[in-house]
N, C-alpha and C positions, 0 to 999 in steps of 0.2 A: 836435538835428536841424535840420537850414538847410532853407529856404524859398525855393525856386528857384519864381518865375512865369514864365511862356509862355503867348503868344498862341496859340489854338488853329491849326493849320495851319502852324506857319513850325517851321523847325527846333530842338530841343532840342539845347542845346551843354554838356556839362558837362566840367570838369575834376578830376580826382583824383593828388593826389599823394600818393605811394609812404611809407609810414613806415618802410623797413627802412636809410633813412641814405646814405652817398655810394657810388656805385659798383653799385647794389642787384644787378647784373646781368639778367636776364631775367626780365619779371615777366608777368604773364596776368591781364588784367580784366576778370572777368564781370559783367554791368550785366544785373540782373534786375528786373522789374516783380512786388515781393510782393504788391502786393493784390487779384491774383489768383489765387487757388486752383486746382490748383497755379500756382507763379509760372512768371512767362513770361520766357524769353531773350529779352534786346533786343537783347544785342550780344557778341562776346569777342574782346579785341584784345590785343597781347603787343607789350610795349613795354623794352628798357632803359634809359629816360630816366625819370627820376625823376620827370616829371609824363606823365599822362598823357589828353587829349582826346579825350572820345565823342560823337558827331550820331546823333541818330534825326532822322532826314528824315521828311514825311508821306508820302513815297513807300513808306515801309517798310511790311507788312505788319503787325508789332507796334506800329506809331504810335498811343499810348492819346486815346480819346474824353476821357477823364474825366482828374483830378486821380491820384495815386500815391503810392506809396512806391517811391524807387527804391535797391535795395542793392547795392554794389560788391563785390565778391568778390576780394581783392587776395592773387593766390599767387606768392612767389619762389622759382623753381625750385632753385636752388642748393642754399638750406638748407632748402626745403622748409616757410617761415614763411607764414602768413595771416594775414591782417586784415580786417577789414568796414568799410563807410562808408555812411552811411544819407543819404538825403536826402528829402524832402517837393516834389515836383515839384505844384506848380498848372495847371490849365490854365485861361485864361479864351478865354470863357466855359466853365465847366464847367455842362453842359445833363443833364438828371436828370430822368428819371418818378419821380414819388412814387409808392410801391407804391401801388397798389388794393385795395380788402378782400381781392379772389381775384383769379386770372390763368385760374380755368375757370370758367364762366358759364353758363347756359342760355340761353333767350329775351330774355331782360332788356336795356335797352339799356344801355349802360355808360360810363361819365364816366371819361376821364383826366386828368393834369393834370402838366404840366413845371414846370421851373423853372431856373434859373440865367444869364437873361439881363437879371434886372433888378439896377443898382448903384445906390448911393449914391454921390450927387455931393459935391462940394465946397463944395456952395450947401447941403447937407443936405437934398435933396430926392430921391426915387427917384425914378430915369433906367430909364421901362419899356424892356424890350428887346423885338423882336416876333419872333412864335413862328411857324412854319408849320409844320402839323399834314398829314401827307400819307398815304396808305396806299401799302403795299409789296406789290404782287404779281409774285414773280418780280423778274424785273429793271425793270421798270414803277413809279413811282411817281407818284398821282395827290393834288393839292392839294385838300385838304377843309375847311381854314379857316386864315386869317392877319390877322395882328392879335398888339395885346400880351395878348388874352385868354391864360392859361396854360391856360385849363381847353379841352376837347373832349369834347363828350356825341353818340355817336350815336345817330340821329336814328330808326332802326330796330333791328330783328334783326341779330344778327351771322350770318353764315354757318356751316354744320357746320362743325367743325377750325380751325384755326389762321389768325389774324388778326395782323397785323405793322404797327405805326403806327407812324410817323417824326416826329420833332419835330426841327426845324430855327431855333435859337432866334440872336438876333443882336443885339450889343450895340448898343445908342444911340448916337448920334454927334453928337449937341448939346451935350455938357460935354466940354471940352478935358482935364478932371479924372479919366474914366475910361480903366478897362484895359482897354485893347484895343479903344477904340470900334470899331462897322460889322463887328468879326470874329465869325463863324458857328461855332457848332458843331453838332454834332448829337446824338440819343440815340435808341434804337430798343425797342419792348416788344411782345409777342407777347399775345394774348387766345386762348385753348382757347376754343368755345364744342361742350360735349361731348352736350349733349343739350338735351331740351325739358321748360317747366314744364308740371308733371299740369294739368287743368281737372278740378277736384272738382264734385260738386252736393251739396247735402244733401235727402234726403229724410224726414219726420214722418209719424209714425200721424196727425197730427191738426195744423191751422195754429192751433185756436184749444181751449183748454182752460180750467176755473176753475180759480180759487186753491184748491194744494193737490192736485189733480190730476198724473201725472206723466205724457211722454212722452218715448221714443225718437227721439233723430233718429240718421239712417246717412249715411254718407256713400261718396260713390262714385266712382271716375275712370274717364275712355272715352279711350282711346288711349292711354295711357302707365299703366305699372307706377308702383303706390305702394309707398312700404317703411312708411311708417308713417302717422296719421294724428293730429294735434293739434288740441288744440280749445279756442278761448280763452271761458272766461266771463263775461258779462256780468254787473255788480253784483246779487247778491240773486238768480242764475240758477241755483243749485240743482243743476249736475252732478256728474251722483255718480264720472264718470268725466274724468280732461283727454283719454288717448290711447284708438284703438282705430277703428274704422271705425264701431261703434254704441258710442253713448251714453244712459245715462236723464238727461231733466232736470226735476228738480221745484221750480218759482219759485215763493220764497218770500215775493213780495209780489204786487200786481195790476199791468197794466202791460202793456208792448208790449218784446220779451226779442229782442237779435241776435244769436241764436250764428255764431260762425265756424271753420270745420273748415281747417288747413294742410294738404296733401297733399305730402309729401314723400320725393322719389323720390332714394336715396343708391346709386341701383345704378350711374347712367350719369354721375354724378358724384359725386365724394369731398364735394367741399363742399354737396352737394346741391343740386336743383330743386325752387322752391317752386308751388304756386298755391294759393291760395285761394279759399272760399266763406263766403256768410255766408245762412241762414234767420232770418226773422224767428218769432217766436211770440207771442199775443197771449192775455191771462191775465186773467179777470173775473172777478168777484164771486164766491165761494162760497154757492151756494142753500144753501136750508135741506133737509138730506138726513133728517130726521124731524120729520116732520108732526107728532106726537104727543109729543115729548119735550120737556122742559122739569125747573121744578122743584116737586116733587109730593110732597103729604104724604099719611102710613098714620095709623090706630090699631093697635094693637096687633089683630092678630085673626086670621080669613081674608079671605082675597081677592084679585085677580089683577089682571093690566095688560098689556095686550097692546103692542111698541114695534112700529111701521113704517120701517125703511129703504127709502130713494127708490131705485129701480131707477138702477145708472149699468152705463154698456156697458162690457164685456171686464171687468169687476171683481169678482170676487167677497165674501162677506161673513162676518165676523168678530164675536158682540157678544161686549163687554168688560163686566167689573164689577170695580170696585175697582182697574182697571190690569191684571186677570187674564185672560184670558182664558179664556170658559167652553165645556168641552171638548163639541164637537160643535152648539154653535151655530150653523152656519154658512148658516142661512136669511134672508132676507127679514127675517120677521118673527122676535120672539121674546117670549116671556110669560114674566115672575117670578110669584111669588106672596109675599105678605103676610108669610108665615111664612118666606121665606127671608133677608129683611131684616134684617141683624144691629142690636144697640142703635143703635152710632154711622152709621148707615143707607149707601146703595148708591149709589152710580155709574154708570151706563149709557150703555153708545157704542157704535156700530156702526163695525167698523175694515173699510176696505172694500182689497182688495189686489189686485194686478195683479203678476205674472211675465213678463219678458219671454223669450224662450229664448235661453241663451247671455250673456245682456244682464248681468240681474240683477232685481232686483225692487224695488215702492216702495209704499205704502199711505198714506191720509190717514184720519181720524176724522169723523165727523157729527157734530151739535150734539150735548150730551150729554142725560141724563134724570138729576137726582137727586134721589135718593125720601128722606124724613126722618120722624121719627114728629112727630107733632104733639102727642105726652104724652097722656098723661091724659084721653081724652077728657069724661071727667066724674073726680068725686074718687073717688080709689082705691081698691079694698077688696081691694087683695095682699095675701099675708099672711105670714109668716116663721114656717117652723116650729122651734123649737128642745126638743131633748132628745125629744120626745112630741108628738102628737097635742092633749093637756091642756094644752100651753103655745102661747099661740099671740101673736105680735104684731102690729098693724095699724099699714102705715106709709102716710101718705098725703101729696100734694105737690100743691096746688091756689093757683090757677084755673095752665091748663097750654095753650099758653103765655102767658108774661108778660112784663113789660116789666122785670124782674130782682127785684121784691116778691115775695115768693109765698109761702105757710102750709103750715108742718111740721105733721104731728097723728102722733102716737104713742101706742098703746093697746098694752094689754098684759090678756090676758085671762084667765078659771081664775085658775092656780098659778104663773105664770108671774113671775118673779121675779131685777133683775139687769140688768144695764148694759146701752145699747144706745148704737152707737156710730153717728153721721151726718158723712156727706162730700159733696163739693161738687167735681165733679172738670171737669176739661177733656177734650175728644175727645181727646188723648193720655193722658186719664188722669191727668195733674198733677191732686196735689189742691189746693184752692183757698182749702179752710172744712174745718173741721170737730168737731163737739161731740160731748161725752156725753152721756148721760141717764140716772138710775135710774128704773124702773119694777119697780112693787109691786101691780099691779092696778090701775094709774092709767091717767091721760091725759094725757100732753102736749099742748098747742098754744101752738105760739112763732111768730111771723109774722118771714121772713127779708128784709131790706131790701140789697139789690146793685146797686138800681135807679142809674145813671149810670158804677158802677165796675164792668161786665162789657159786652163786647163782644156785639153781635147773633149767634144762634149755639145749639147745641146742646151741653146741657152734661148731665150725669149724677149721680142724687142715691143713693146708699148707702146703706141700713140696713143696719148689723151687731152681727151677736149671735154672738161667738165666730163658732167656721166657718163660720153661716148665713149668707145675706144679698139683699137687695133692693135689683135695678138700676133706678131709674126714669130713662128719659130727661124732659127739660124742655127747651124752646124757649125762649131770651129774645129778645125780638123789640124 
């Protein structure tokens, strides 16, 4: 395909000659512009000379702004033969808006940008061209900036409906080396501006809350319809929701938190109307929400413990044991007792919870209380019954607790006759140690050294006699 240039404005002269040989008789040559969809007739002439010349004047109605493809449509009536001829017509300057993200826009003000009046010279320097940016209304055209700036931002609002800017760009005339110096051309672009952006607010139960605390923020818009609502979070900002007009958020460090809600309205534009908002929230220190709680040792025995949860507003309460929640707790206050303590001991927390309606829900935990036996209070006199009442064994584990030393004694009393077997376990239960002993009406005392190889901690000591058996906790401290 050949490469025809023309200055914008001055006549397009092409010639085509006929491939069907001497004599062709009556031929008809349609000159179409394809790179328009559909293509545009430029021209159709019927010639029996075997060459044959076409002008598109700028006077013509089809005179293209831009650069082309032009196709020759070559018919001999006679025999009814055709052929095509393609050519690559340029026009300098050829002058071009680069699209813009959208051509429909809300409120926004909006930047366009041309281009095809700058060349490269012969010196290797680019030869700016200058652009004049005009608005079209009607048959009216008014100059809004000129200069080789390519770009135009305006300066406010566009007006409801359809906006038409003109760029009228013009080559440089200081390099003898360029095409087409001082000649003009032009390009035209339309702007939709089809609606206006929402103005969101957000509104909070609350501007300032502690860590671990959660609230709702809503969000709202006054004069224009929203179709949805987004919401960007802030690092460590805890929402449990991104879309929706209310959200929970629960931060999860201390600190000062920006949420920002998008309002975006896709009804009065495809490409949508945005606005936004942004609430601050501001997130303190977690009090101490039981007074009373901490880490608290039993003997084995009776007796009781009364825990206080700190009053917090709209929240209601929950206590937990072991991570369980215990069924109908749900006061202020709450008492265990002694005897409900298992061996490897309790857990206590108060889970304080909040509902929002429609929302969703969020809950945080108070300091906890864990309760652990202390062993032993003095040396043991448990006893393990085996086979009878007449058989009886004494297992005892002193001083309790200890620093991981601490003395076995095994007695076996009557008739009582026959192995007993001791363990050394971990709060999982892993055993750690463990020996035999025969006993014959005797006594054992062995003193047991673990003293640097067991960690600080609550551990469990074993007598077993076949199916019998004695759990003792011990503290090694």
């Amino acid at each position: 395909m050949v490469n025809h240039p023309f200055c914008a404005n001055e006549d397009i002269v092409l010639s085509v000659s006929e491939p069907f040989g001497l004599n062709p008789g009556s031929i008809t040559y349609t000159y179409k512009d394809i790179s328009e969809y559909p293509a545009v007739t430029l021209g159709t002439q019927t010639s029996s000379a075997s060459t044959n010349t076409f002008t598109l004047s700028p006077s013509n109605s089809n005179y293209p702004s831009d650069s082309f493809i032009l196709e020759v449509d070559i018919y001999q009536q006679s025999s009814q033969k055709t052929a095509k001829s393609f050519a690559h017509i340029t026009i300098i300057p050829s002058i071009d808006f680069i699209p813009p993200p959208r051509l429909s826009v809300c409120n926004e003000a909006i930047t366009i940008q041309a281009e095809g009046a700058d060349q490269k010279g012969s010196d290797g320097f680019i030869h700016y061209g200058n652009y004049d940016f005009k608005s079209v209304n009607g048959g009216n055209e008014t100059l809004l900036q000129s200069g080789t700036n390519p770009k135009y931002s305006t300066t406010g609002n566009l007006a409801n409906g359809n906006s038409t800017f003109k760029v009228y760009g013009t080559v440089a005339s200081d390099d003898g080396s360029l095409q087409c110096p001082g000649v003009t051309n032009d390009a035209s672009i339309t702007i939709n501006r089809t609606g206006s952006d929402p103005t969101p607010s957000i509104s909070s139960t609350s501007g300032s809350i502690f860590l671990g605390q959660c609230i709702k923020l809503t969000a709202s818009t006054s004069g224009t319809n929203t179709s949805y609502y987004q919401w960007q979070e802030p690092a460590n900002g805890g929402l449990q929701a991104l879309t929706g007009s209310s959200v929970i958020a629960q931060p999860e460090t201390e600190g000062t938190f920006n949420y920002t809600v998008n309002s975006i309205n896709v009804h009065d534009n495809s490409n949508g109307c945005c606005g936004s908002a942004t609430k601050t929230i501001t997130v303190t220190s977690k009090p101490n929400l039981c007074t009373n709680c901490g880490a608290f040792q039993i003997c084995t025995g009776s007796g009781s413990y009364t825990l206080n949860a700190t009053a917090v507003s709209g929240y209601t309460y929950q206590w937990v044991m072991n991570g369980v929640e215990i069924s109908g707790e749900t006061n202020q206050n709450y008492t265990y007792h002694n005897s409900d303590i298992p061996l490897s001991g309790a857990e206590y927390f108060c889970r304080y919870k909040k509902t929002f309606s429609g929302v969703g829900d969020c809950s945080f935990e108070s300091n906890h209380h864990i309760v652990s036996y202390s062993g032993i209070c003095r040396e043991a006199s448990d006893t393990l019954e085996y086979n009878s009442l007449e058989n009886r064994i004494i297992c005892s584990v002193f001083p309790n607790p200890n620093d991981g030393n601490f003395t076995l004694k095994l007695k076996s009393t009557k008739t009582f006759e026959g192995k007993v077997e001791f363990t050394l376990s971990d709060c999982s239960m892993r055993i750690l140690w463990s020996k035999e002993y025969y006993l014959n009406g005797s006594e054992v005392v062995e003193n047991i050294q673990f003293k640097s190889k067991l960690e600080p901690g609550i551990y469990f000591v074993k007598c077993l006699a076949n199916a019998d058996f004695i759990v003792k906790p011990i503290i090694i401290q």
